[in-house]
C-alpha positions as CSV (number, residue, x, y, z in Angstrom):
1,X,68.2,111.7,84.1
2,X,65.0,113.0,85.3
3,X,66.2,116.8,86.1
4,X,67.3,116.8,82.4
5,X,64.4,115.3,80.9
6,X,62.2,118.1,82.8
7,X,63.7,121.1,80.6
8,X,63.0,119.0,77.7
9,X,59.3,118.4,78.3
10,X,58.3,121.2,79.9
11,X,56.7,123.1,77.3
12,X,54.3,120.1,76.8
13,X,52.8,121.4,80.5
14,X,51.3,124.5,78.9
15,X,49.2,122.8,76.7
16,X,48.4,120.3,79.6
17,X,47.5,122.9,82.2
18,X,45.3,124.7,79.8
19,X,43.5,121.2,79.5
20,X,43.3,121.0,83.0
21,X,41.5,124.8,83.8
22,X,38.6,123.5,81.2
23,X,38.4,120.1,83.1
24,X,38.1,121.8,86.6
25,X,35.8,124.4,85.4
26,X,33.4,121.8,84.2
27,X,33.9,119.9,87.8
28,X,31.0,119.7,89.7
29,X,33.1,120.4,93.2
30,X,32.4,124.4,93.6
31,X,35.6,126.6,95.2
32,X,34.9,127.1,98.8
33,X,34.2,131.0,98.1
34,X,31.3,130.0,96.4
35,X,30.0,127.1,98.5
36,X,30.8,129.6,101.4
37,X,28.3,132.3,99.5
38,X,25.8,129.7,98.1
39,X,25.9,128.3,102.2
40,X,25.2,131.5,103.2
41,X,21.8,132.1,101.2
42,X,20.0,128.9,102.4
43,X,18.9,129.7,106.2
44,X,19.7,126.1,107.5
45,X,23.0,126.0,105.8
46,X,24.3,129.2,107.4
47,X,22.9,128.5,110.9
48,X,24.7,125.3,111.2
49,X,28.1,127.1,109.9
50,X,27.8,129.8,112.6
51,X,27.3,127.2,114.9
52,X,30.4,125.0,113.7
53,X,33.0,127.8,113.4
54,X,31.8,128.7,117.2
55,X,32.6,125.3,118.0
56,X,36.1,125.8,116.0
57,X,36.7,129.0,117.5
58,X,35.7,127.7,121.0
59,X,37.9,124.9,121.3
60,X,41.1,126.8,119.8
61,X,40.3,129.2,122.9
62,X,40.1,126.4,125.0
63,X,36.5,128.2,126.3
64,X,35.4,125.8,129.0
65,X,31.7,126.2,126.8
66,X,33.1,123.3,124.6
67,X,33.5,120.9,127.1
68,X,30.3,120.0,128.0
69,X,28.4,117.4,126.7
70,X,25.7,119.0,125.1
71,X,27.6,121.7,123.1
72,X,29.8,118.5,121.8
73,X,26.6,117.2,120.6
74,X,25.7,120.3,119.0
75,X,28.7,121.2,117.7
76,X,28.7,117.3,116.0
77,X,25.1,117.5,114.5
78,X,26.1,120.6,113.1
79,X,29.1,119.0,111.0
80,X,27.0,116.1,110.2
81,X,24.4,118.6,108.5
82,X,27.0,120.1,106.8
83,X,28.2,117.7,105.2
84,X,25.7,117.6,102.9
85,X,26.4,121.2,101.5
86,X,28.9,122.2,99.1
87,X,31.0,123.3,101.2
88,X,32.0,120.4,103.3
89,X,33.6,118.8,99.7
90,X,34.9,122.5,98.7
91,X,38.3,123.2,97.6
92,X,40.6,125.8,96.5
93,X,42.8,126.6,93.2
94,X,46.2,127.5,94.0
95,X,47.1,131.5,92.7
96,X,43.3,132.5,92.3
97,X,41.7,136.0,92.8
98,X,40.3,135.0,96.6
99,X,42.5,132.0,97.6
100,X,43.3,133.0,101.0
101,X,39.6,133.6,101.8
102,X,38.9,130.4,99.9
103,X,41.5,128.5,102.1
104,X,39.8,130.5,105.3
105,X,36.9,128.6,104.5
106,X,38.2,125.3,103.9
107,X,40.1,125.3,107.2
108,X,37.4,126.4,109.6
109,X,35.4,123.2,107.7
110,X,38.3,121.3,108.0
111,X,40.8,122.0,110.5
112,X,39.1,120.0,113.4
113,X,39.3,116.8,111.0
114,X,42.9,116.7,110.7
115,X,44.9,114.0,112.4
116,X,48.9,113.4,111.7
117,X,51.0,116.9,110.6
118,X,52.0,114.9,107.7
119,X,48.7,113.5,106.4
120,X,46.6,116.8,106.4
121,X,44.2,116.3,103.0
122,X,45.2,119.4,100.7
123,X,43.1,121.7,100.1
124,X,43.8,122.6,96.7
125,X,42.1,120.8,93.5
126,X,44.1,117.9,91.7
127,X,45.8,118.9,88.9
128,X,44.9,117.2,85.7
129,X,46.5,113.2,85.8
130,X,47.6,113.4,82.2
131,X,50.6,116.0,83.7
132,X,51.9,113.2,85.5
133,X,52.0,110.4,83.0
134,X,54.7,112.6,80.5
135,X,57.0,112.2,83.6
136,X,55.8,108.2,83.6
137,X,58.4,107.7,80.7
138,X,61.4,110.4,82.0
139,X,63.4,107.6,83.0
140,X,63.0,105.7,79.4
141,X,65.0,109.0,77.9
142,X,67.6,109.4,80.8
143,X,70.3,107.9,78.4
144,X,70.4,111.4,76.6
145,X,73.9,112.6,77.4
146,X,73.5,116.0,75.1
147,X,71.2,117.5,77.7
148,X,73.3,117.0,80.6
149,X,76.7,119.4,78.4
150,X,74.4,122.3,78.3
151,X,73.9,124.6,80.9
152,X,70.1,124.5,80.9
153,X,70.4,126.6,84.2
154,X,71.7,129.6,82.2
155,X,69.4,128.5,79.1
156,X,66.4,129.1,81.2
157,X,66.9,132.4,82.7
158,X,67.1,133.5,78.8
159,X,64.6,132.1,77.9
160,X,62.4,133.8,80.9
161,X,63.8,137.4,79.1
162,X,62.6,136.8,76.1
163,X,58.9,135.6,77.6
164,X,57.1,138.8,78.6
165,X,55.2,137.4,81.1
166,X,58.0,135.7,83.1
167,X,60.4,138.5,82.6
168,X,57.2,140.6,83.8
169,X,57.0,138.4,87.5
170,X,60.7,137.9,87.4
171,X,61.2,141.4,87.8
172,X,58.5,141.9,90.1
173,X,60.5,139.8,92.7
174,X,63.9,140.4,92.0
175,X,62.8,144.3,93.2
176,X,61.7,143.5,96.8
177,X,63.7,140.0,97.6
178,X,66.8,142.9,96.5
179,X,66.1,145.9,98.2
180,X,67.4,146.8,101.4
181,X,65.2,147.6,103.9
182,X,67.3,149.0,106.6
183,X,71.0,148.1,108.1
184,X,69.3,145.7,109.9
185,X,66.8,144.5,107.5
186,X,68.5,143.1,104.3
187,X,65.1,143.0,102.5
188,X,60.8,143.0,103.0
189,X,60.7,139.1,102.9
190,X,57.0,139.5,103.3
191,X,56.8,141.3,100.0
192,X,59.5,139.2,98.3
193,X,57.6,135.9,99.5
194,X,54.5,137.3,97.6
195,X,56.4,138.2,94.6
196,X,57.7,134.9,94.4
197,X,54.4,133.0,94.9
198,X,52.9,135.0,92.1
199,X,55.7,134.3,89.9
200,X,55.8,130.4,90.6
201,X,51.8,130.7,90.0
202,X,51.4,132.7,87.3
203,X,54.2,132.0,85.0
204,X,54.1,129.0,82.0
205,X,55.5,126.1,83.8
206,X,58.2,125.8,81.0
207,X,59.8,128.8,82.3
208,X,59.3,128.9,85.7
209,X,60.2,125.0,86.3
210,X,62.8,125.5,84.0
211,X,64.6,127.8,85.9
212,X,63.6,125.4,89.5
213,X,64.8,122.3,88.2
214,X,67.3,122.6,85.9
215,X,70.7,120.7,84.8
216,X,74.0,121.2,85.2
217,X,77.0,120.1,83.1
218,X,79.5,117.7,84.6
219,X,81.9,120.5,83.5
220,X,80.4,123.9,85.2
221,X,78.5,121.7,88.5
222,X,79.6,124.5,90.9
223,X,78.6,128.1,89.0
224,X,75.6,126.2,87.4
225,X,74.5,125.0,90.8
226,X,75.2,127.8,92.6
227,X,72.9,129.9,89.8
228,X,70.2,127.5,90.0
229,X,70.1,128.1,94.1
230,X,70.1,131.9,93.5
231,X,66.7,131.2,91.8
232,X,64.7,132.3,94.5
233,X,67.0,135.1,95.8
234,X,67.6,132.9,99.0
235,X,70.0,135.7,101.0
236,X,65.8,137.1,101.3
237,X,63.6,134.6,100.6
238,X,65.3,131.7,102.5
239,X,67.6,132.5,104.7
240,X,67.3,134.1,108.1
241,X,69.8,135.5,111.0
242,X,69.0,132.5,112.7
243,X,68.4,128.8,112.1
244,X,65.0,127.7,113.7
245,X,64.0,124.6,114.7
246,X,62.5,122.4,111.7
247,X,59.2,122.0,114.1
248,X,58.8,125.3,115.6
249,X,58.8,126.2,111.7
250,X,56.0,123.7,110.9
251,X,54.4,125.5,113.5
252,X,54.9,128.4,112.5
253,X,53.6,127.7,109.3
254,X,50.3,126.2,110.1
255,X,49.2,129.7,111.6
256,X,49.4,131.0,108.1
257,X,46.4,129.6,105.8
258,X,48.3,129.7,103.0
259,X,51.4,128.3,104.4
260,X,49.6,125.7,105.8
261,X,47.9,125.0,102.8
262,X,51.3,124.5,100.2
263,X,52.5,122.3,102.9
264,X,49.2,120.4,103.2
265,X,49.4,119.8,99.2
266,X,53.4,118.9,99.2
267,X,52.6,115.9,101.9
268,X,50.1,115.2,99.6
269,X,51.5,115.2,96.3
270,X,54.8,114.1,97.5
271,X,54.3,111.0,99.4
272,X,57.6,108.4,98.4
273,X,57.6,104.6,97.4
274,X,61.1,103.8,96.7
275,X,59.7,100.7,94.4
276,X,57.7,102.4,92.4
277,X,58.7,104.0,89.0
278,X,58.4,107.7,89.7
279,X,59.4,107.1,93.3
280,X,55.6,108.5,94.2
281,X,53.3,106.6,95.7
282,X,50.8,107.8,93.6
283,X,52.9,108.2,90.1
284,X,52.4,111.9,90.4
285,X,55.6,113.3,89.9
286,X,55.1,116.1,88.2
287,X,52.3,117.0,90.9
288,X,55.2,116.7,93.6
289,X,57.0,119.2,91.7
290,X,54.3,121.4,91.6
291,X,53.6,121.0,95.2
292,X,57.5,121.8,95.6
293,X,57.0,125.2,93.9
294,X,54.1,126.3,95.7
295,X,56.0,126.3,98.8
296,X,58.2,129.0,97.7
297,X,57.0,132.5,98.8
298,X,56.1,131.3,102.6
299,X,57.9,130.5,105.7
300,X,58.5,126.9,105.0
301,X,60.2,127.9,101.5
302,X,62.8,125.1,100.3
303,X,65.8,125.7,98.3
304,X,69.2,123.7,97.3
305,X,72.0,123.0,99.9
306,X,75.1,123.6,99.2
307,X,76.5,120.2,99.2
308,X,77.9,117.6,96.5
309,X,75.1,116.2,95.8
310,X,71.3,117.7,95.0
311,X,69.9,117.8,98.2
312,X,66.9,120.6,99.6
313,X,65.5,121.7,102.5
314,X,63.7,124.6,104.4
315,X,65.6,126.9,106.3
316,X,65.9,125.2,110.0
317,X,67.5,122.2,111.5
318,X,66.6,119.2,114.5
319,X,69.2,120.7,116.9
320,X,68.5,120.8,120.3
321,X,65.0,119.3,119.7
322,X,65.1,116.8,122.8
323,X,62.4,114.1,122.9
324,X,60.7,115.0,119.9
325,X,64.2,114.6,117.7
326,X,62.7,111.3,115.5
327,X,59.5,113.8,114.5
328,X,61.7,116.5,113.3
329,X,63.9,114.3,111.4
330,X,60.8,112.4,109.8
331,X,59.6,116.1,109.1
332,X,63.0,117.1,107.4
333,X,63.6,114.2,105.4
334,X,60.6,114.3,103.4
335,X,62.4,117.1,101.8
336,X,66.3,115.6,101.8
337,X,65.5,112.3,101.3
338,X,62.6,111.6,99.7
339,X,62.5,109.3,95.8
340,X,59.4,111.1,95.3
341,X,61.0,114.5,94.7
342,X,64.6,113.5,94.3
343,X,63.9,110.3,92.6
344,X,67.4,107.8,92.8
345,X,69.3,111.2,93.9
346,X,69.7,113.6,90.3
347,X,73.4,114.2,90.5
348,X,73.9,109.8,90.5
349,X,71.9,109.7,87.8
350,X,73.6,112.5,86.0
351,X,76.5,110.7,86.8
352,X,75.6,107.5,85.3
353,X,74.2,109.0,82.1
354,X,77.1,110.8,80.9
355,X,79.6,107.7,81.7
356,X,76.9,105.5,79.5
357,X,76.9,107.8,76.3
C-alpha cells in the first residue's frame, strides 16, 4: 500500500531534497527576484517591463486605452522583447525569503498567457526527478502487512516531539489555528494559514509528510483517521461558517499570488493517468504530494473527509452552481478522485494487503 510505504521511505527525502537545493542552485534559470532586479539595471529591459505591466494592469481595469490597435501592438512587441530576458523563463522556490514578491513578478510576466484554470504552468521550480522514482517501486512493497498494524499516525506525531525543528513549527501553528479570537471568531485563520505553510515548508519531509499521509491499522481506522484529519487543526484552518461554492473558491484563490501559485503547481504536478504505474501522468508522485502540502495554509486548503474511505477535498461544494455545474465537478474531483494523488483509492489497497499476508 502506497500510504504505508510513504512512512517507510520518507526519511530517504532529506537526503534527496538536499541533492536537489545544490542542483537548482547550479541551474542557470535565475528566481524572478533577481531577473526582476538584473531587468531593472539594463535600460531596454526595464522600459519594455513598464510598458507590459501597463498593458497588464490596463486590461484587468478594462481601461478603454487597451483596446486600440496600436497599444495591442505595443503592448505585444513589448512581450516579444522580453522574452529574451531572464525574466520571461523566471521562476520561484516554494517557502523562500521573497516568494511572494517573486511570484508578483512571475504573474505580471505571466498572467496574460494563461489559458484553461486547470492548465496554468506553475511557477515554482521542479523538484529534483530522483524524488519521484523511490515512489516508482511503492507498489512493489505494498505486500508489507506489518506497516499497516501500527499506528504510524500516532508514530509520527512522536516522532515530530522529539525533532526540534518540527516540534519548533508545530508549535508555532498549533498557537494561532487554537486561539480564540473572539465569540465570534473561533481563531486568526490568516495567521494559522501562515503557520501552517511555514511548517509544511520548512520541516524534513519525513516528519511533516509523515504526519500528512500516514496509515491506519485495520483495527483503530476511526481514532487513527480522525487524528490524521486533525493534522492541520481543520475546526481553523479548513473549515468555515459556511460552505462556498468550489468555483467562487478557485476564484477566490487566484486573487492571492500565493494561493494561486500552490494551486498552479498541484494541476501541475498532479495531473492523473489511470494506466500508468504511479497513476501520474508524469510518474511524479511524490511531486503531487508535495504539491498537495503546499496547498495547506491558503484558501483552497484540502484536508480528509469524513467518510469510509480516504477521500479529500477543499472546503466548498457544486451546489446550486447552475450551468457551470460540469466545471465545478471537474474542479473538485481532481482532488476526490484523482489516481494521481489517491492512486487505486488507499483504504482498498490497505484492504487488500492485510487479507494477502
Amino acid at each position: 500500500m502506497i500510504i504505508a510505504v510513504i512512512y517507510l521511505v520518507l526519511p530517504l527525502l532529506d537526503v534527496l531534497l538536499s541533492a536537489e537545493e545544490s542542483y537548482l542552485t547550479s541551474s542557470n534559470r535565475l528566481d524572478c527576484v533577481k531577473a526582476n532586479e538584473l531587468c531593472l539595471k539594463e535600460p531596454g529591459c526595464s522600459t519594455k517591463y513598464r510598458t507590459m505591466r501597463q498593458c497588464v494592469a490596463g486590461r484587468e481595469s478594462n481601461f478603454s486605452m487597451v483596446t486600440g490597435v496600436e497599444t495591442k501592438d505595443e503592448c505585444r512587441l513589448a512581450l516579444d522583447a522580453l522574452k529574451q530576458s531572464p525574466l520571461y523563463n523566471c521562476r520561484c522556490k516554494r517557502g523562500m525569503k521573497k516568494e511572494k514578491n517573486c511570484l508578483r513578478v512571475y504573474w505580471g510576466i505571466y498572467q496574460h498567457l494563461q489559458g484553461n484554470d486547470l492548465l496554468e504552468d506553475s511557477p515554482y521550480e521542479p523538484v529534483n526527478s530522483r524524488l519521484s522514482d523511490i515512489f516508482r517501486l511503492a507498489p512493489i512493497y505494498s505486500g508489507e502487512p506489518a506497516l499497516a498494524k501500527e499506528n504510524n499516525c500516532l508514530n509520527a506525531a512522536k516522532a515530530c516531539n522529539l525533532n526540534d525543528t518540527c516540534k519548533k513549527y508545530r508549535s508555532a501553528y498549533i498557537s494561532p489555528c487554537t486561539s480564540r479570537v473572539s465569540t465570534a471568531e473561533v481563531c486568526n485563520k490568516r495567521k494559522c494559514h501562515k503557520a501552517l505553510r511555514q511548517f509544511f515548508d520548512k520541516v524534513p519531509a519525513k516528519h511533516s509528510y509523515g504526519m500528512l499521509f500516514c496509515s491506519c491499522p485495520l483495527g483503530d481506522q476511526m481514532a487513527c483517521s480522525e487524528r490524521r484529519r486533525q493534522t492541520i487543526v481543520p475546526a481553523c484552518s479548513y473549515e468555515d461558517k459556511e460552505k462556498p461554492n468550489c468555483l467562487t473558491l478557485q476564484a477566490s484563490c487566484k486573487t492571492n499570488y500565493i494561493c494561486r501559485s500552490r494551486l498552479a503547481d498541484f494541476f501541475t504536478n498532479c495531473q492523473p493517468e489511470p494506466r500508468s504505474l504511479s497513476g501520474c501522468l508524469k510518474e511524479n508522485y511524490a511531486d503531487c504530494l508535495l504539491s498537495y502540502s503546499g496547498l495547506i495554509g491558503t484558501v483552497m486548503t484540502p484536508n480528509y473527509l469524513r467518510s469510509p474511505k480516504i477521500s479529500v477535498s477543499p472546503f466548498c461544494d457544486c451546489q446550486q452552481q447552475g450551468n457551470s455545474k460540469e466545471e465545478c465537478d471537474r474542479f473538485t474531483e481532481f482532488f476526490t478522485d484523482n489516481t494521481c494523488l489517491l492512486p487505486k483509492g488507499f483504504e482498498g489497497m490497505l484492504k487488500e494487503t492485510l487479507q494477502e499476508g
